[in-house]
C-alpha atoms as one frame of an Amber mdcrd trajectory, in Angstrom:
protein
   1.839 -78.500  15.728   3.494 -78.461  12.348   2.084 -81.816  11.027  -1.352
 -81.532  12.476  -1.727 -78.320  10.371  -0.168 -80.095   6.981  -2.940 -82.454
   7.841  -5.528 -79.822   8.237  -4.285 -78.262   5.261  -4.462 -81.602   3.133
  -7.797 -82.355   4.349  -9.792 -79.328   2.760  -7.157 -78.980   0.200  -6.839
 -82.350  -1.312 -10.280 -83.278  -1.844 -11.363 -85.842  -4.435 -13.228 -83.031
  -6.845  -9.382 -81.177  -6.389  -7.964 -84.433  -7.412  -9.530 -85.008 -10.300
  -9.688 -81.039 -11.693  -5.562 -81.028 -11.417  -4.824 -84.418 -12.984  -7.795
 -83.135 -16.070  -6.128 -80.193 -16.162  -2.531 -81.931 -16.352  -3.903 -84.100
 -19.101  -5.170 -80.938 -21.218  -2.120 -78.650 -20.906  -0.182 -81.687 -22.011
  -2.478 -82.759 -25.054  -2.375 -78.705 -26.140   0.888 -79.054 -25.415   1.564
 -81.693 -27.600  -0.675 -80.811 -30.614  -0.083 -77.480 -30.784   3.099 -77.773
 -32.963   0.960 -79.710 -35.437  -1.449 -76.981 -35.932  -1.698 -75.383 -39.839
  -0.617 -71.823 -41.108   0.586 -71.490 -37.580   4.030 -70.734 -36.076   5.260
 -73.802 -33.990   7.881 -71.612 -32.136   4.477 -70.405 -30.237   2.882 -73.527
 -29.181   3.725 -72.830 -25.312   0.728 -70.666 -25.228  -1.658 -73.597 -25.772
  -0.955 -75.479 -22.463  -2.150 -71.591 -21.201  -5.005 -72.149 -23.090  -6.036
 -75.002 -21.567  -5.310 -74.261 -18.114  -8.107 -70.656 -18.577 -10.831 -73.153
 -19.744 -10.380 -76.093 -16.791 -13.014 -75.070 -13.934 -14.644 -77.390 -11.786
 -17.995 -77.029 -13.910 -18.703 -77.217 -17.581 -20.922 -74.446 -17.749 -18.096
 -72.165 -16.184 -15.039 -73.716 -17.948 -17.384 -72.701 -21.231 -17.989 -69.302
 -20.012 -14.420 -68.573 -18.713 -13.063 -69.569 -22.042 -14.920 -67.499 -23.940
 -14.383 -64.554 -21.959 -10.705 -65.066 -21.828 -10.748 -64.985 -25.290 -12.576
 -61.656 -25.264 -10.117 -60.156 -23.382  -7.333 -61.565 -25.234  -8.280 -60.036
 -28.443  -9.422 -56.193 -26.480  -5.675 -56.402 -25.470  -4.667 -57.021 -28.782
  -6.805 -54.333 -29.949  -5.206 -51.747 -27.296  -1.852 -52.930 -28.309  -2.278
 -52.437 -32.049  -3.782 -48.899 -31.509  -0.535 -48.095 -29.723   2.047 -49.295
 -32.487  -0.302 -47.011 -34.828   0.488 -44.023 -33.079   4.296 -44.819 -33.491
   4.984 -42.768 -30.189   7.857 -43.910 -28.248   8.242 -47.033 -26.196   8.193
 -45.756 -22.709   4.671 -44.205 -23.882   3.412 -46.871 -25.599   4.084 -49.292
 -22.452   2.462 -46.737 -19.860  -0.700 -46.351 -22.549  -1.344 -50.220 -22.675
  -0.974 -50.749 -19.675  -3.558 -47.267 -18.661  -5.853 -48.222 -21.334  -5.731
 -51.905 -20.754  -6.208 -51.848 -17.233  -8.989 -49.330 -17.480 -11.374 -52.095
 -19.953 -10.244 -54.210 -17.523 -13.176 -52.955 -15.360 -15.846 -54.146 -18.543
 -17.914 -55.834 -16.385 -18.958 -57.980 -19.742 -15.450 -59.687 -19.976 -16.061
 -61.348 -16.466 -12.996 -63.685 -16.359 -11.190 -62.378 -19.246 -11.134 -58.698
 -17.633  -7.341 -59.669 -16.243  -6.182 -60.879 -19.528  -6.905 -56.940 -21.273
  -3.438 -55.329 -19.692  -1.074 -58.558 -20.082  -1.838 -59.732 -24.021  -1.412
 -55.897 -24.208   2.382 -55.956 -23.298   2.599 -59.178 -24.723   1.498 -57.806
 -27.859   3.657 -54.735 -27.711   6.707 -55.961 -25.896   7.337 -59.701 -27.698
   5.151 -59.234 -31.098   6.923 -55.615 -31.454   7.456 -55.389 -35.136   5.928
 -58.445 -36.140   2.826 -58.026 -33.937   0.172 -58.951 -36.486   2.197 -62.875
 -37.243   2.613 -62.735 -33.086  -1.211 -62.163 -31.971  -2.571 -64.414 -34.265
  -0.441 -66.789 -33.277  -0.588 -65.961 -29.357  -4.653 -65.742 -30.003  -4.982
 -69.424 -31.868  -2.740 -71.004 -29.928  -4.758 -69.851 -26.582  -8.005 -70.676
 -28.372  -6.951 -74.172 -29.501  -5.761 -75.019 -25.734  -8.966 -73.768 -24.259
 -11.061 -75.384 -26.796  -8.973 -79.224 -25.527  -9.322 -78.116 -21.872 -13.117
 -77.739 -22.651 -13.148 -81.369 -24.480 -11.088 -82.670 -21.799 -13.408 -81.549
 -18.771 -16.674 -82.660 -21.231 -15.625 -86.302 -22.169 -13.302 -87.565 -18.713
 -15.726 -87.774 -15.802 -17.201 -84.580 -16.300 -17.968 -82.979 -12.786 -21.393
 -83.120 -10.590 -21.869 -81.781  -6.852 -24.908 -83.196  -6.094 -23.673 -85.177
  -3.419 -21.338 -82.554  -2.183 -23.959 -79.997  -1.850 -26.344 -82.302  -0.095
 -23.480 -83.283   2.679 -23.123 -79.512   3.068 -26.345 -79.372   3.661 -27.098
 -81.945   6.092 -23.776 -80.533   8.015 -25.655 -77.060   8.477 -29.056 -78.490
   9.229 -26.769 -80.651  12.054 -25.558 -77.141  13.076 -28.469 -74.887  13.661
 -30.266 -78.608  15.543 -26.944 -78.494  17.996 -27.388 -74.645  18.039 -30.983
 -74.898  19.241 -30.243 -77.949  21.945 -27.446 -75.158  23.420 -29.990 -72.214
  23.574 -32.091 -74.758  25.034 -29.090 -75.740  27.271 -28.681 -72.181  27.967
 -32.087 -71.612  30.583 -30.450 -74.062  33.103 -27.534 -71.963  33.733 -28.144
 -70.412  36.841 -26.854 -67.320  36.991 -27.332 -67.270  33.181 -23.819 -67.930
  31.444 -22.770 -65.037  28.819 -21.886 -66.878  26.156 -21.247 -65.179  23.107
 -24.182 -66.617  21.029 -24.053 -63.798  18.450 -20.502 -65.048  17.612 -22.144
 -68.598  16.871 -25.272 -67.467  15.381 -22.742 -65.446  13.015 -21.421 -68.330
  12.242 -24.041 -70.356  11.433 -24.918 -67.512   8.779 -21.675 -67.264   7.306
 -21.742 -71.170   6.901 -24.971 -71.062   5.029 -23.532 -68.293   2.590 -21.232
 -71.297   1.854 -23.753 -73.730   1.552 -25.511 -71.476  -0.943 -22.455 -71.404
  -2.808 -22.440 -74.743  -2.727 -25.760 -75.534  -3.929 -25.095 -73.257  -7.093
 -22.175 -74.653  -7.756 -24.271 -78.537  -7.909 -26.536 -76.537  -9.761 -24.362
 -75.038 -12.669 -22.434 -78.396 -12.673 -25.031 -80.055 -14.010 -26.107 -77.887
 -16.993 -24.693 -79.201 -20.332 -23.700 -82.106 -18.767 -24.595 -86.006 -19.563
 -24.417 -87.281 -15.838 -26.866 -84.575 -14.787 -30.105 -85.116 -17.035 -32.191
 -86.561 -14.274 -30.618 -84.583 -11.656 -33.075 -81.488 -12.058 -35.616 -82.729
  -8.950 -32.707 -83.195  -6.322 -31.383 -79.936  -7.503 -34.600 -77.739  -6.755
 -34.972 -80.000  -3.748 -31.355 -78.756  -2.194 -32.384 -75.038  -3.080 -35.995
 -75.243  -0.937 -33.942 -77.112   1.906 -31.223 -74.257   1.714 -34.183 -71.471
   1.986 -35.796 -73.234   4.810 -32.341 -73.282   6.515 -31.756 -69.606   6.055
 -34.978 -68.531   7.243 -34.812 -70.840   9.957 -31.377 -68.878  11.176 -33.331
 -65.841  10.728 -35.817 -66.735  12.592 -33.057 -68.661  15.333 -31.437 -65.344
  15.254 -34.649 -63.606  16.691 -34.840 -66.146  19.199 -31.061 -65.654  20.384
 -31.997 -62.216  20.781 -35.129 -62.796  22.803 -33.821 -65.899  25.158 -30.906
 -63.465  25.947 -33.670 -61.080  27.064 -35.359 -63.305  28.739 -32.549 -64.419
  30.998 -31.441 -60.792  31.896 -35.392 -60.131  33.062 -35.570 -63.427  35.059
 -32.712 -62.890  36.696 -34.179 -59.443  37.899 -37.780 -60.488  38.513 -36.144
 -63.166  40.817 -34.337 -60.324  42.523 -36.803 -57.821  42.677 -39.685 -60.124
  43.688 -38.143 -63.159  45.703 -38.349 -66.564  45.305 -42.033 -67.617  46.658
 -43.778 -64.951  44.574 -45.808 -65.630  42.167 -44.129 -63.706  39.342 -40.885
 -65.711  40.007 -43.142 -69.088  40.108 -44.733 -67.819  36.549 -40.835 -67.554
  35.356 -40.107 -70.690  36.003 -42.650 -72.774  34.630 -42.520 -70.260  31.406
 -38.617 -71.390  31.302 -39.257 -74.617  31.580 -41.910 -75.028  28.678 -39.906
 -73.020  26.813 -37.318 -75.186  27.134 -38.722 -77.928  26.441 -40.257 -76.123
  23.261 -36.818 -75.117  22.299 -35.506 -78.580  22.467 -38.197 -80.171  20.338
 -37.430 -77.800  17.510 -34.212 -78.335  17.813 -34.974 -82.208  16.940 -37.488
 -81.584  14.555 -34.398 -79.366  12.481 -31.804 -82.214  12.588 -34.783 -84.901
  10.978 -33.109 -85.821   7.874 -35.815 -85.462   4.687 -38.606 -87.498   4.799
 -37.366 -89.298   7.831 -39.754 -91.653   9.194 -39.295 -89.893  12.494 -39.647
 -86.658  11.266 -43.081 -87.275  11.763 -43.279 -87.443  15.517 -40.384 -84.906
  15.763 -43.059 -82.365  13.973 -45.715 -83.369  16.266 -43.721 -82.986  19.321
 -42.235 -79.835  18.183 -45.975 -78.599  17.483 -47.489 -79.904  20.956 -44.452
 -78.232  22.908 -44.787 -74.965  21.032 -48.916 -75.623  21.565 -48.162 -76.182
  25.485 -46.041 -73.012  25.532 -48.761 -71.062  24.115 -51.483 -72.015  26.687
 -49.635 -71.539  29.344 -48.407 -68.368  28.548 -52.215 -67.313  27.383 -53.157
 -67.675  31.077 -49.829 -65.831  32.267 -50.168 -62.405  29.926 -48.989 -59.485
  32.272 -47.465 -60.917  34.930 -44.048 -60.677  34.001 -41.613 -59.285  30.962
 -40.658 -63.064  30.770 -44.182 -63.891  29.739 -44.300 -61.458  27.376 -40.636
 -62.040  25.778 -41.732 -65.752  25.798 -44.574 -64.955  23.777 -42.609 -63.732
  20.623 -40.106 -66.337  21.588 -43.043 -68.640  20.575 -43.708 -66.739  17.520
 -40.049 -67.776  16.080 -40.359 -71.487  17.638 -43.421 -71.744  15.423 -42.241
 -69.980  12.055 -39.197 -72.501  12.291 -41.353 -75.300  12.118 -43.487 -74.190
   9.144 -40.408 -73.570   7.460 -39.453 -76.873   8.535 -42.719 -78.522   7.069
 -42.323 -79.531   3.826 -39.446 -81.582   4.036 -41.762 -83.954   7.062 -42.917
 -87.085   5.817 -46.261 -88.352   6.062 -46.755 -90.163   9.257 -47.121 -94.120
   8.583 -50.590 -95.201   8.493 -50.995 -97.795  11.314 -51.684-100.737   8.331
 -47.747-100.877   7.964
């Protein structure tokens, strides 16, 4: 399906914060672009390089467009350096490209230059190759020009809408808190089938993980974009806010993952207590009330996790969640040794109940009967 993928493809591709970063960027390569040639003491014939300029500098946050700039320029001028020690050793050319290149490539690993590592080898050749005998005129020139366009990309992403992820961060989160509530309702799910189904949950719980790694990422990224920047002042409080939620959400999976692990468990011994001990004992009888509380534990967590923050429902999710996870615990307190079930559905409590106190903070108070 050719045009459902070009769909796809547009969809995460095309995004408003894309949008806006190529037509910035498009608008400082052509202002470098068109300045450059009016530049002082400076060659005009080289005032191509500033549109390169300002496409180094544009990133989607000021902070980084900052950074990257400033490392590019490092690297810029430790190729230039390699380059010029080359010419002084006046060997001959096929040496002096295979020595830039060695030497340039090996700074290249400086961890310090960060963006500007990959600039060390190519303003090296450039240097040697196209400045040649007139290298000193050509890598100033090269080096302003670059400067000057990174400096207007900088000005450019500072003055025209400059960028904020706030609200990008937070959707991202509320998708992954959606994720690991649906993920609990299927575990949940799960302790109907009958045989037990063998889903692949460590493929989903996988996942969920590697979907909170880009969460994280996202949250930094709302973070950094705020720094230096005159739409973020008063966005300090929501930041640190996003940053608990996203810890509560990873320990929450770690703690989901422990439960995966145990549920799957518990299945494999019901199924054999059943088989071993026949329906109308009492160990089979214990089993099944122990699956259903636990379900119904389950469940409530499950609903307690997808309460957005400070819901006024999140409330009576928590209680629920606590009175399930409560019921569970009795009734497996009166139940201790006569099955492996009881015992895995003790530690399955365990997890049920470190999920909700991770869960916790982000409950609003419940309303006071007055309103």
């Amino acid at each position: 399906m050719p045009g459902s993928r070009i769909r796809g493809w547009a969809h995460t591709t095309v995004t408003q914060p894309r949008v806006l970063l190529a037509f910035k960027t498009a608008l400082a390569a052509s202002i470098a672009w068109f300045l450059a040639p009016h530049l002082p003491f400076l060659d005009s014939d080289y005032s191509y390089y500033a549109p390169l300029g300002a496409v180094i500098s544009m990133y989607p946050t000021l902070v980084r467009s900052v950074r990257t700039a400033v490392q590019a320029m490092a690297g810029l001028a430790v190729g230039a350096a390699v380059a010029f020690g080359a010419l002084a050793l006046g060997a001959p050319g096929v040496f002096k490209v295979a020595l830039v290149v060695g030497v340039g490539v090996l700074l290249a690993g400086w961890r310090l230059l960060g963006e500007g590592r990959s600039w060390v080898p190519v303003t090296a050749l450039f240097v040697l190759l196209i400045g040649g005998g007139d290298a000193d005129a050509y890598s100033i020139n090269y080096l302003v020009h670059v400067v000057f366009g990174a400096i207007v990309g900088t000005l450019v992403n500072l003055f025209i809408v400059p960028p904020l992820y706030l609200r990008d961060a937070e959707e991202r989160l509320d998708k992954l808190r959606d994720r690991v509530a649906d993920y609990l309702r299927n575990l949940a799910d799960a302790l109907d089938d009958d045989p037990p189904g063998d889903h692949d949950w460590s493929t989903d719980i996988g996942n969920l993980e590697e979907a909170a790694g880009t969460v994280r990422s996202a949250v930094s990224q709302a973070d950094e974009s705020r720094k230096g920047n005159p739409r973020g002042r008063r966005a300090g409080k929501q930041v640190n806010q996003d940053y608990q939620r996203m810890r509560a959400l990873e320990h929450a999976l770690f703690y989901v993952r422990d439960l995966t692990d145990l549920l799957r468990r518990f299945l494999t011994s019901d199924s054999e207590d059943g088989e071993e001990d026949g329906a109308g004992d009492e160990t089979a009888v214990d089993s099944a009330v122990v699956t259903r509380e636990l379900q119904a534990a389950i469940g409530a967590v499950g609903e307690l996790i997808a309460s957005p923050v400070r819901a006024e429902e999140s409330a009576d999710r928590l209680q629920a969640a606590e009175d399930a996870v409560a019921t569970l615990s009795r009734s497996l307190d009166q139940r201790v040794g006569t099955a492996t079930s009881v015992s895995i559905g003790v530690a399955a409590s365990v997890s049920l109940r470190s999920i909700i106190d991770v869960s916790r903070p982000f409950v609003a108070d419940k309303p006071s009967a007055d309103h």
